[in-house]
C-alpha positions as CSV (number, residue, x, y, z in Angstrom):
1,X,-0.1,-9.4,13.8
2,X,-3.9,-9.9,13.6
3,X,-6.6,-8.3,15.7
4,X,-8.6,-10.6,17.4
5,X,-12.3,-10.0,18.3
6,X,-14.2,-11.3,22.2
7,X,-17.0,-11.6,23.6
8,X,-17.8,-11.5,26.9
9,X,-20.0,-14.1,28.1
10,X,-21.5,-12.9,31.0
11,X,-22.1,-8.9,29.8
12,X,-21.9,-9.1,26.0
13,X,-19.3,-6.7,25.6
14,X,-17.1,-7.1,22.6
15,X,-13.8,-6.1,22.1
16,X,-10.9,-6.7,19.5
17,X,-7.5,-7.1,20.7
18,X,-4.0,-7.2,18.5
19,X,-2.2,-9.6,19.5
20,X,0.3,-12.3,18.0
21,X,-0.3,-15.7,16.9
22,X,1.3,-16.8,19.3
23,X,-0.2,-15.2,22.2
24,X,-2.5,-17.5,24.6
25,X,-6.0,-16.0,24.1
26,X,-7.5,-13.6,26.6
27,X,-9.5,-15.3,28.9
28,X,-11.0,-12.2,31.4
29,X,-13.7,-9.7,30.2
30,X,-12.0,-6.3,31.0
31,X,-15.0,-4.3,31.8
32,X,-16.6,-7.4,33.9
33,X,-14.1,-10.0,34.8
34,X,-16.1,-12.4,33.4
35,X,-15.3,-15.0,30.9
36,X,-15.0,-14.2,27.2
37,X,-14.9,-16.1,23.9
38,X,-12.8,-16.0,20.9
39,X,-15.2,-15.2,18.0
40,X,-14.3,-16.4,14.5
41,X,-14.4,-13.7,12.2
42,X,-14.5,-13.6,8.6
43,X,-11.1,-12.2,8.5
44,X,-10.1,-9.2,7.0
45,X,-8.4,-8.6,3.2
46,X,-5.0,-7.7,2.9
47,X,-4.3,-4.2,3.7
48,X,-1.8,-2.6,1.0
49,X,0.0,0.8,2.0
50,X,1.7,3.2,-0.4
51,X,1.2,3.7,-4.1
52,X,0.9,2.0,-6.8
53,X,-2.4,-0.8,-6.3
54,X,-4.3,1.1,-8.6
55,X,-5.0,1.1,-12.0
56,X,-5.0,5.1,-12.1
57,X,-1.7,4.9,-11.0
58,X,-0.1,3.6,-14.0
59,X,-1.4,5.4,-16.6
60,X,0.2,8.0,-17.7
61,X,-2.0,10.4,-19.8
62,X,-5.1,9.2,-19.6
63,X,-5.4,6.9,-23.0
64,X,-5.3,3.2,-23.3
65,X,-2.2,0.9,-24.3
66,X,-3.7,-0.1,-27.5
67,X,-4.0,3.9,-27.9
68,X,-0.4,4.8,-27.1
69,X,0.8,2.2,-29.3
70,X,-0.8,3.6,-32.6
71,X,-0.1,7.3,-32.1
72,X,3.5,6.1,-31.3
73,X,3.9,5.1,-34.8
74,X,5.3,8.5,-35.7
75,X,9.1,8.7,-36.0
76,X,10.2,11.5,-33.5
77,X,12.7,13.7,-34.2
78,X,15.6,14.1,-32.1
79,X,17.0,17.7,-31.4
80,X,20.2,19.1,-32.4
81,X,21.3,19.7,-28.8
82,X,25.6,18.8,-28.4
83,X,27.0,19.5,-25.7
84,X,29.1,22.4,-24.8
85,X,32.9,21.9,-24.8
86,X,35.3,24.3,-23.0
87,X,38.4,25.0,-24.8
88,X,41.0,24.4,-22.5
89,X,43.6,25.9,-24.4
90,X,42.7,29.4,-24.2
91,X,44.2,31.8,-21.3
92,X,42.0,33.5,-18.4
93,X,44.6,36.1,-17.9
């Protein structure tokens, strides 16, 4: 839903209103009861919540893709790690 700015024509007073689409505009200056216009704004950009709009947030250690890519060239070695079995067959008692 949009905010909508008036002007009152009779004290100058200017509000903004959020309203729908929708809505029939506001015709009645609250503060003087007199009559208001619709102004035509410029409209505002989109407004983005959350993470993830800037650049900073995808890097990941500070250097540039062409970067990572050549210090990447390095085969890594992968650790001896297995996983542990349990022998089934042996007794607790």
């Amino acid at each position: 839903m949009p905010n909508y700015d008036y002007k009152c024509t009779l004290c100058d007073y200017t509000f903004e209103v959020f309203q729908k689409m929708t809505d029939a505009p506001i015709e009645i200056c609250p503060k003087c009861e007199g009559k208001v216009k619709r102004l035509i704004g410029s409209g505002a950009g989109p407004i983005f919540k959350g993470s993830g709009f800037y650049q900073t947030d995808y890097k990941g250690n500070g250097k540039s893709n062409s970067e990572n890519k050549s210090s990447n060239t390095a085969p890594t070695q992968k650790s001896e790690n297995t996983p542990k079995t349990v022998d089934s067959t042996k007794s607790t008692s």
